[in-house]
N, C-alpha and C positions, 0 to 999 in steps of 0.2 A: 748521731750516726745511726742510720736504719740499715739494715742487713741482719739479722739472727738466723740461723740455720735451725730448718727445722725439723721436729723431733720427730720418731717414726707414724707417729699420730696425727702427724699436722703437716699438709702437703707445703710445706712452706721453706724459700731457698735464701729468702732477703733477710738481712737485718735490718732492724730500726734503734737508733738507741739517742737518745737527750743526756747529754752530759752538762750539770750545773757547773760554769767555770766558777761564777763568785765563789762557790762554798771551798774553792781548792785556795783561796789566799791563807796562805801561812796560819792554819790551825794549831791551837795550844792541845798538845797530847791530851789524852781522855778526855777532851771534854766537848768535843763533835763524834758525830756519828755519820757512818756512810752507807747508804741508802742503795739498796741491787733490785732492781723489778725485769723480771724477765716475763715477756712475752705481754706485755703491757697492755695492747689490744684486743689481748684475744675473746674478752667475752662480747668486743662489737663483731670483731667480723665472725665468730659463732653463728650470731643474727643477723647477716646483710642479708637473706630472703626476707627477712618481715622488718622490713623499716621502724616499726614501731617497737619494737622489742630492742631492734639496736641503737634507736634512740635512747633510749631510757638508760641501757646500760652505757652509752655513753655520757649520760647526764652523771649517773650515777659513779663511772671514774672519775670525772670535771669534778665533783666534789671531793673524792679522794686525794686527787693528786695537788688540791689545793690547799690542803695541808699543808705539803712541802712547804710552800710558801712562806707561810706564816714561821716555820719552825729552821730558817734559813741559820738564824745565827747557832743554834745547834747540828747543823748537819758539816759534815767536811767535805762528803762528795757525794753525788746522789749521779745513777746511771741506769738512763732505762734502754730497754733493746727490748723489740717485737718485729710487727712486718710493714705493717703500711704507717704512712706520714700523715697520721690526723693532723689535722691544721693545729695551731698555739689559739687558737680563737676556739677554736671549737671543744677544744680537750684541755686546753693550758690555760685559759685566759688567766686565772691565779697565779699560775707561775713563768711568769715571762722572761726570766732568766737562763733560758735554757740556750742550748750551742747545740745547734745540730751538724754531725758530723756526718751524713752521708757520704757526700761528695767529695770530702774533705780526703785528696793525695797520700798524706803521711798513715791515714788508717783503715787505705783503702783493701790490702791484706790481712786485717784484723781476723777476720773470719772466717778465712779458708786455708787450702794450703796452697800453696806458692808451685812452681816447677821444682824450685831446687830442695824441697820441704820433698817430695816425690821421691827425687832421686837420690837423696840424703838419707833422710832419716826410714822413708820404706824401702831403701835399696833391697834389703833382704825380700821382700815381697813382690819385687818385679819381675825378678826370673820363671819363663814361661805367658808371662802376657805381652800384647804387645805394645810397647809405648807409645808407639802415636794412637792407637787403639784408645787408649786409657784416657789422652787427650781429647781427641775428638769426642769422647762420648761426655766427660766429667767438667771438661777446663771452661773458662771461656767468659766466667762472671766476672763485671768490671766494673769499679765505680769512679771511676775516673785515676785510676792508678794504674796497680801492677794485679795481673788476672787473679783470677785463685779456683781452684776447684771444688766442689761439693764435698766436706770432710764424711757425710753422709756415705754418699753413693761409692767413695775411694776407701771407706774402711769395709762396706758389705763386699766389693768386690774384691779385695784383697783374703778375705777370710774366703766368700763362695765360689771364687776364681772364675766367674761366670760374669759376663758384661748384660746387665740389666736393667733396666729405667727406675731403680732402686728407690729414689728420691719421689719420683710419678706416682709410684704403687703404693706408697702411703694414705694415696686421698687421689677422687677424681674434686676436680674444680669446677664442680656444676654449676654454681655461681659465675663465673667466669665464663666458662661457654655461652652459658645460659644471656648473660651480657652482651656479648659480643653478637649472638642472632637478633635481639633483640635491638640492639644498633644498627644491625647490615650489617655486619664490619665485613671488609673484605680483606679475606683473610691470606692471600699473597701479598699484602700491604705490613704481615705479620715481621717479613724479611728486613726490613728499610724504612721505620716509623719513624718521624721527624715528632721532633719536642723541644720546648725549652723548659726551662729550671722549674718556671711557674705553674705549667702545665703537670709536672712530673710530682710537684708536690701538693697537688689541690686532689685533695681526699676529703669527704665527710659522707656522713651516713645520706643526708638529702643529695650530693651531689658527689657522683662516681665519676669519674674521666677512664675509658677500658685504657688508656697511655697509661697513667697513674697505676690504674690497677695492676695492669701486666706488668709497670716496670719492678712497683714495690712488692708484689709476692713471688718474683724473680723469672716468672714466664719471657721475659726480656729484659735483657743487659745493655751497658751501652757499646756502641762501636765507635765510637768517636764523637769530635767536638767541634762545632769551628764557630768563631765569632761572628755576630750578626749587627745589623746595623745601630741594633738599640743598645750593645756592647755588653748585652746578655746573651752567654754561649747558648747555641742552638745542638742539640743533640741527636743523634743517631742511636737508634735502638732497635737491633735484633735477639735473635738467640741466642743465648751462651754457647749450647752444646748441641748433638745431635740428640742425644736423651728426651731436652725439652723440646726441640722440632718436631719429632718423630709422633712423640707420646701427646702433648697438645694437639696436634691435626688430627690422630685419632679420635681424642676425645672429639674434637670439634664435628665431626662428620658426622656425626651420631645427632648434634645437637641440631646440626642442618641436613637434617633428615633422612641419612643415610641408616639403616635396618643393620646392627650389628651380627647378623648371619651374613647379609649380602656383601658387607664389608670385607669381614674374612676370605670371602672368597673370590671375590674382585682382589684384593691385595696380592691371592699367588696366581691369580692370572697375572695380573698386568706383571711381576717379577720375571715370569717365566716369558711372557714376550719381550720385555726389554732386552734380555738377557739373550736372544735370539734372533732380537730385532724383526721379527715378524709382524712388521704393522698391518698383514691384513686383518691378522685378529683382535689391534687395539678397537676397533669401532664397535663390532657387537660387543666388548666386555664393557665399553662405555655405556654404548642402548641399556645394558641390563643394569648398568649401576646406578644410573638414572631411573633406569623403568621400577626398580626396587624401591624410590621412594614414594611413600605410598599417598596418594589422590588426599586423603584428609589432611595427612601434613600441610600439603599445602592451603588448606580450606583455611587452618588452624594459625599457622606460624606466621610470626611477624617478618621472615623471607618470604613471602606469598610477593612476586611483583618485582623481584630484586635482581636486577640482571644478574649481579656480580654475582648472584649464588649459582650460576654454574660453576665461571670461572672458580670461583672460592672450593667447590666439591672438586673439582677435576686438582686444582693447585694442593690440596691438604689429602688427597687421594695420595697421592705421587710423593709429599712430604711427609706420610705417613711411614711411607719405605727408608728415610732417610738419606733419598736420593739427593746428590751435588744439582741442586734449582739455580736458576739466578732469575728475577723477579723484574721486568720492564729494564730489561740487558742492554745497557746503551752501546748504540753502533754511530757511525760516521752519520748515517741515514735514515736515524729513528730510533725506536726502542723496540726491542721482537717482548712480546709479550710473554713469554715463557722462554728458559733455554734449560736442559739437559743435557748433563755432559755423562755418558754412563757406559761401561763394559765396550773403552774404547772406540764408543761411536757418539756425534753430536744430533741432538733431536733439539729442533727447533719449532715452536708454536704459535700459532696468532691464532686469536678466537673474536666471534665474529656471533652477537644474536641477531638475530631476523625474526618475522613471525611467522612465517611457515618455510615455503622454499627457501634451498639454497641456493647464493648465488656465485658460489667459488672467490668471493671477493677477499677469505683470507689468505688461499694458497697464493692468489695473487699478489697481494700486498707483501710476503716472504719475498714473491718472484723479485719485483719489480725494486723494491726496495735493496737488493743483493746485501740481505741478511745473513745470508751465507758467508761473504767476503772475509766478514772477523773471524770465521773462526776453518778457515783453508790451508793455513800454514799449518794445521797439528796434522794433517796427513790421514785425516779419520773418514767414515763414510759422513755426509749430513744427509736429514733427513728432514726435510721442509715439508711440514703439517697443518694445514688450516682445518681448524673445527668451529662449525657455525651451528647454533642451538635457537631452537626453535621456540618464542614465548607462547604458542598454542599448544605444541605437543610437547612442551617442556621434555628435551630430548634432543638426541645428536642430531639432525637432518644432515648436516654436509661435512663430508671427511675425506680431504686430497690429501695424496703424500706426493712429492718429489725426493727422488734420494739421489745424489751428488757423488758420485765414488769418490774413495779415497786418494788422492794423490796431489 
């Protein structure tokens, strides 16, 4: 079972944990021994920037844990928990007796607490916060069961009565970001990541999967399941909480070149326009969010080239606020490539690179497609937005609004 929650030290939200079943057959009192390793990987992933260093210490558990083995008829249960799923080939091959219980239904609550854990036993501490507050920001981790929240982040905030990314502030995941530019990854694909089982557990120092990564240091949970042709479940995985939304696309925007002064301050712009709905002023605070990153980054980064790092700045811009996103929003007629549902009005986007002019080809494609249609019955204003970005002057060129009153 992988999942361990983790300690204020260690930005870490998953557990991992190998339970030996042989060694639980009917033991004669005292004369087995039970075996607890907590946090069982952590001297590799210390070292996943210098591959060589976390080889070696992973050679160097491979020998440790291959003791167990030999020493089976003396042990009566042996239980390890950490964060990511080294392969049994890579870290186990001595002990191949092992049960992993990740995904395993019945323990899939082990390590968090439950809703009714919440409203039971901290009843005394709810009074003055708000509960779905508490949810939205904490709940949301799933391993194929029943959710559970961060024990973490729900006992700092019960004591500082103050709703904070508790779990986040422990550790930035530079590793991780660092990863994910270094793939492209495009990071509104963060929402709605498709996997299966194999995928999710294929971890080793030589070979990283950012799916694997994200899902086993708990940056992403699953959201569902559904059977596939090869009659191995195919998995859905987004965010638990808004905590890990918010605070991840922070970090990430930094790592795709956004200037943490400029950030700060693009962040309550754009707040204060939403909030006002004033889209004449989205476009300059775009120019400047983009114009803020700076000519060498690009010389330098392996985004240098990458279409989707606009989109990806603009999409982890806007997820950084912890705004309601919905991510290629399927309609009757297509998918609108961003949607915003915020302070009772709908903002709808399609983006659109070119290499220099604009040619209004995404406000069109909102028009023509009546991407509007799904979402007419809430009675709200919409706001049909095409932004087209330019590969030469890396930057807004084209930005139409159409806005739809409310009725």
């Amino acid at each position: 079972m992988w999942r361990a929650w983790g300690e204020a030290a260690s930005p870490i939200t998953q557990r991992a944990a190998w339970a030996n079943s042989s060694a639980r057959a009917t033991p004669q009192a005292g004369q087995r021994t039970v075996v607890l390793v907590d946090e069982y990987d952590k001297p590799i992933l210390d070292n996943l920037g210098d591959p060589a260093i976390a080889a070696e210490m992973r050679d160097g558990l491979r020998s440790l844990y291959s003791v167990l083995k030999g020493s089976d008829a003396h042990l009566k249960f042996v239980f390890l928990t950490g964060v990511s799923k080294f392969s049994k080939v890579s870290l186990f091959s001595g002990l191949n007796n092992l049960q992993d219980l990740t995904l395993d239904p019945q323990f899939s609550a082990l390590c968090g607490y439950t809703d009714a854990d919440i409203d039971s036993v901290f009843a005394p501490e709810l009074p003055g916060l708000d509960r779905e507050q508490i949810r939205s920001w904490y709940n949301g981790y799933n391993w194929g069961g029943q959710g559970v929240y961060n024990p973490f982040d729900v006992l700092l905030l019960f004591r500082n009565r103050q709703f904070r990314p508790y779990w986040f502030e422990t550790g930035t995941p530079t590793f991780l970001t660092r990863l994910l530019a270094e793939r492209q990854f495009f990071t509104p694909d963060l929402q709605r990541l498709q996997s299966d089982a194999a995928l999710l557990s294929s971890f080793d120092v030589d070979h990283i999967e950012p799916e694997a990564l994200l899902f086993q240091t708990g940056y992403l949970t699953l959201h569902g399941a559904q059977a596939s042709p090869h009659d191995e479940p195919m998995y859905t995985l987004g965010y638990p909480n808004r905590e890990v939304e918010a605070s991840l696309n922070e970090a990430l925007l930094q790592e795709y070149g956004v200037p943490g002064d400029t950030l700060v301050q693009a962040q309550e712009q754009l707040s204060s326009i939403l909030q006002g709905a004033d889209l004449t002023e989205l476009k300059p605070m775009l120019q400047a969010l983009y114009a803020g990153i700076p000519h060498d980054w690009y010389r330098r980064s392996p985004l240098a080239g990458f279409e989707g790092h606009y989109a990806s700045v603009f999409y982890s811009h806007f997820a950084a606020l912890g705004l309601d996103l919905r991510v290629e929003d399927a309609t009757s007629h297509g998918r609108i490539d961003l949607t915003l549902l915020h302070a009772g009005q709908v903002f709808l986007f399609e983006f659109k690179v070119v290499d220099q002019q604009a040619t209004g080809e995404a406000l069109r494609q909102l028009q023509a497609r009546g991407y509007a249609d799904k979402y007419r019955a809430r009675g709200e204003p919409i706001h049909l937005i095409g932004i087209e970005f330019s590969r030469v002057q890396r930057n807004v060129v084209g930005f139409e609004v159409e806005t739809i009153a409310a009725g």
